[in-house]
Structure formats: C-alpha cells, structure tokens
C-alpha positions as CSV (number, residue, x, y, z in Angstrom):
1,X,9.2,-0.3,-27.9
2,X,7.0,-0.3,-24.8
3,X,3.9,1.6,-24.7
4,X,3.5,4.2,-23.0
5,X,1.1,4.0,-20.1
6,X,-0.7,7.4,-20.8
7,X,-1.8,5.9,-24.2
8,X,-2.5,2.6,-22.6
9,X,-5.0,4.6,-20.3
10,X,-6.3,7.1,-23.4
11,X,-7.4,3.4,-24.6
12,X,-8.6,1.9,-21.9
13,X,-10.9,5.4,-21.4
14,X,-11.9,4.6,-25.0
15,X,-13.3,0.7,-23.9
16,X,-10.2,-0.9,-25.0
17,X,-10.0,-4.0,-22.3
18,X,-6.7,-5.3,-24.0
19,X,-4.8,-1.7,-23.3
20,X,-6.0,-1.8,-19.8
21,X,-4.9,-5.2,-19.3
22,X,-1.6,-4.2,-20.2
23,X,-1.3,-1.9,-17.9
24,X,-2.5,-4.2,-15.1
25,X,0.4,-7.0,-16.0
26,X,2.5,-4.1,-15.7
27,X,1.3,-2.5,-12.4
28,X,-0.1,-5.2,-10.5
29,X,2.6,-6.4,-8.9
30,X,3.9,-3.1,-8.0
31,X,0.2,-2.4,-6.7
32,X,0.2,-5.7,-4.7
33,X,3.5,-5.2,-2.9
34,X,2.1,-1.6,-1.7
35,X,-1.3,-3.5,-0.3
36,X,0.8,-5.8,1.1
37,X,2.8,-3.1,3.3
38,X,-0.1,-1.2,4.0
39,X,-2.0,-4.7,5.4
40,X,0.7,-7.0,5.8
41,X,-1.0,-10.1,4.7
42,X,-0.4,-11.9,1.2
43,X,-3.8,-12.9,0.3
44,X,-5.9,-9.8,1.7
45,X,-2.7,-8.0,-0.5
46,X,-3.9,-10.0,-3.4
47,X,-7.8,-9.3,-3.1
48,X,-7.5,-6.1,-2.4
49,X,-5.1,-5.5,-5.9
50,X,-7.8,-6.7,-7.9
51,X,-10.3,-3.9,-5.8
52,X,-7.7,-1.4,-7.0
53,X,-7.9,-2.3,-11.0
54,X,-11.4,-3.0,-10.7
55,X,-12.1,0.1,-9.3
56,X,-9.7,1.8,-11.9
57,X,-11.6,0.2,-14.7
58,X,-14.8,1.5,-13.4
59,X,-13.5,5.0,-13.1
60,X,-12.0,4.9,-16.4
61,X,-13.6,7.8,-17.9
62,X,-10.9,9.7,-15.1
63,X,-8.7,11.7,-17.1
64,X,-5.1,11.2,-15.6
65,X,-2.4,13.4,-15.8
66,X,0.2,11.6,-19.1
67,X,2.7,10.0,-17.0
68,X,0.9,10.0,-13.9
69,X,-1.0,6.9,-14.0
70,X,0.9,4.8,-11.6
71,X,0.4,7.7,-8.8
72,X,-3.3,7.6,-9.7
73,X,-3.3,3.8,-8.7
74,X,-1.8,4.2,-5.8
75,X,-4.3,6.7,-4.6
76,X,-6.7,4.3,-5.6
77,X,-5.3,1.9,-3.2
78,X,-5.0,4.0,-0.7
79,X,-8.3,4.6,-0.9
80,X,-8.9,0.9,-1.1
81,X,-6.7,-0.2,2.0
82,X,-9.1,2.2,3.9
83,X,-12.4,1.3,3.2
84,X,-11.0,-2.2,4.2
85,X,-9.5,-1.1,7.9
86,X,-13.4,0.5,8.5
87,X,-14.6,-2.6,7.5
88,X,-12.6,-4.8,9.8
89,X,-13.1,-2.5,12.8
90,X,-16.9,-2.7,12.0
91,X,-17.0,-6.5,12.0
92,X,-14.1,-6.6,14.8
93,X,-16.6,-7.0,17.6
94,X,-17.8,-9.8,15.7
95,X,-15.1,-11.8,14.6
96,X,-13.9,-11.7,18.5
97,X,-16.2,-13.8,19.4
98,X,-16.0,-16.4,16.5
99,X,-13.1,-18.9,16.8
100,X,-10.6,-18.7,15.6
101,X,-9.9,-20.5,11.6
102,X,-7.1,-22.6,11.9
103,X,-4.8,-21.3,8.6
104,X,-3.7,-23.8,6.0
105,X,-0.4,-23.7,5.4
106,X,0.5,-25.1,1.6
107,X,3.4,-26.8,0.6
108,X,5.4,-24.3,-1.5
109,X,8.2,-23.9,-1.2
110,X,7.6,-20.1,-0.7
111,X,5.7,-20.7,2.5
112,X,8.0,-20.1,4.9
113,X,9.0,-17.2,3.0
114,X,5.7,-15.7,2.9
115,X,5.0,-16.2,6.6
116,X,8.9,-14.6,7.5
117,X,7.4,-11.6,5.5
118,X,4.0,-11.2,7.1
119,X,5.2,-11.6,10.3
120,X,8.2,-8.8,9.7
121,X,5.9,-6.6,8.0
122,X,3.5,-7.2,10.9
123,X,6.0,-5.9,13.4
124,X,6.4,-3.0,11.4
125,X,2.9,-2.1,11.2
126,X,2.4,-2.2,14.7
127,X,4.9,0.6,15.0
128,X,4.0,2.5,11.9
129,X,0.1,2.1,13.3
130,X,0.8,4.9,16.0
131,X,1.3,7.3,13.2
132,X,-1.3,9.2,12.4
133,X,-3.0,7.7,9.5
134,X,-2.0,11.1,7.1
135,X,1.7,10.1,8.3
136,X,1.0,6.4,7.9
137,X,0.1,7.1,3.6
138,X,3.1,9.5,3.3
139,X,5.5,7.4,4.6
140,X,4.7,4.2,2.5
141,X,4.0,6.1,-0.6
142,X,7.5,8.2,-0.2
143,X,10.2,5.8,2.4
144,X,8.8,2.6,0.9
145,X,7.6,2.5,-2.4
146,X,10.0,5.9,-2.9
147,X,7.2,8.1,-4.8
148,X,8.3,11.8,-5.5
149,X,6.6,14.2,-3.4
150,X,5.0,15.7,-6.2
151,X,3.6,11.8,-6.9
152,X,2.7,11.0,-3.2
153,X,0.8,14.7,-3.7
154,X,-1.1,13.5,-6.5
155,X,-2.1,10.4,-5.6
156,X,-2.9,11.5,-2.1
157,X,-5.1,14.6,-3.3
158,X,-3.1,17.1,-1.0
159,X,-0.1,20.0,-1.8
160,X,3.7,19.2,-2.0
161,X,4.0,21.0,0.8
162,X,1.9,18.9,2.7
163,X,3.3,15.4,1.6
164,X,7.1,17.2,2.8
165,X,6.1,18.2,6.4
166,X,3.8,14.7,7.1
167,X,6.4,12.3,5.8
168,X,9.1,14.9,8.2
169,X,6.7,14.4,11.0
170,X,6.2,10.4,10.1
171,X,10.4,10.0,10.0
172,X,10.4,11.8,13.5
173,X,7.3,10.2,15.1
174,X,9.2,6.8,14.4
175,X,12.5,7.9,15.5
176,X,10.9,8.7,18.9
177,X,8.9,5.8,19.3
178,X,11.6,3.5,18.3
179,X,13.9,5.0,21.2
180,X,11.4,4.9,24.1
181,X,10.8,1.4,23.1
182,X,14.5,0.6,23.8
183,X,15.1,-2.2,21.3
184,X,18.6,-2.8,20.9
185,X,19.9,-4.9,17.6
186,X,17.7,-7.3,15.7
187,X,15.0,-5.9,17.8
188,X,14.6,-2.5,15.8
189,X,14.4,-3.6,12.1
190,X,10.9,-2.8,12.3
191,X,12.0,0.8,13.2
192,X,14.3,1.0,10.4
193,X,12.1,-0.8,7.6
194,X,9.5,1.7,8.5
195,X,11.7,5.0,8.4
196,X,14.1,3.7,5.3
197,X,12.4,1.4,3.4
C-alpha cells in the first residue's frame, strides 16, 4: 500500500531525505506541468520544479495540513513562478539589447512535440496574461490543474470565497477578450484551453 503523503511529509520534517524524495517522484511531474503552464517553456518548467522542492525542503519544519500537501506545493510554485516574472522584467531591459542565442534544437524524437506545446501554451499565455495576475493563479490552479476551491484557497493563502469570485471574473475576462478578438475556428483554442483546461 502507498504511503500516505502526510506521513511522507511528518518524515521529511523529521530529516528523513528518503520520505521527501518520495514524495518528489510522486509530485514532480505534476509540479512541472503547472510551471510549465504558468511559463510555457519546458526547460525554465524544469528549473523552476527543482526551485519548488528545494524550497519545500528548506521550509520543511512547515506543518501542512494531512492531506494538503500537494496544495502546499503548488503555493510554493506559485510563489516560485513569481519571483521568476520579477526577475525577467528586471533584466528585460538587458537582455533587449543582447542578441539573440540561437536555440539548439536536439534530435528526440519529442522535439517537435515539445515546441507544438510551447508554442500553443504560448498563445495561451498571451491571452491569459491580460488577466489580472489574482485571476491568472485562480484560473490555472482551478480550470487547469482542476484544484478544489478549498485547495486553490489554501495554496493561494486567501478565502473560498475569494478563489470563487476571481476564477468567475478570470472565466468572464477570457470570454470577453476572446470575442473582441474575433477569432473564428482553430484560431480560438487558446481561448478555450485557457477557460476549460
């Protein structure tokens, strides 16, 4: 029988590096598909996971709510996928005026994959972007990574209440932006990844 993650956590507070890495093998990937949407690039996905356990392990002293453990990781990425948009509009300036790094593409046969996904997730960002950034963390924790409102609550630090009328507001916001757009078809699956996913 699987362990539970509360008692994974209880020792991993205790120093127990084998019970944390357990639950890392059996969060990471979840944690790295929400850094992904959030960012929309694979590898700054996969640097900033690592962030997100490292930063667990450091605050593992936390007491977390039994059960509640995954929420409390994605608050931690949350977190982690903010500090990282300050730090790229503080270096923006900067990196404008270096050239550009030509990206190496490998020979997997995931690549093309990969760069169909970061460009559609892109797209949706763009649109999701014009939310306000409350609206922007309800509406990945709840539409797309489907988070109870009583989750999205915890690991967002705010009410129930709250997490219901941003990720209304989000769902609207998109709605309206998606029709004075005018994209017909094909066009408007950023739209729809955004509200439904």
């Amino acid at each position: 029988m699987e362990t539970a993650d509360s008692t994974l956590w209880a020792r991993s507070r205790a120093g127990d590096k084998h019970a944390f890495g357990e639950l890392f093998e059996r969060h990471a990937r979840t944690i790295y598909n929400f850094c992904f949407r959030r960012i929309g690039d694979w590898t700054v996905a996969e640097d900033l996971t690592s962030l997100v356990f490292l930063e667990a392990w450091r605050r593992r002293d936390k007491a977390v709510e039994p059960g509640k453990e995954l929420p409390w990781l994605y608050g931690i990425a949350t977190n982690v996928v903010h500090n990282r948009r300050r730090s790229e509009r503080r270096h923006a300036a900067a990196l404008r005026r270096m050239p550009a790094a030509e990206r190496e593409r490998g020979f997997a046969e995931s690549a093309d994959e990969r760069l169909d996904d970061e460009r559609s997730m892109k797209s949706a960002l763009r649109l999701v972007s014009r939310l306000a950034k409350r609206e922007q963390d309800v509406l990945v924790l709840c539409a797309w990574f489907e988070l109870s409102y009583e989750d999205a609550a915890l690991a967002l630090g705010v009410p129930v209440g709250t997490v219901r009328s941003r990720l209304s507001r989000a769902r609207a916001h998109l709605r309206e932006l998606d029709s004075l757009s005018g994209h017909e078809g094909d066009e408007s699956k950023p739209a729809e990844e955004a509200i439904r996913q």
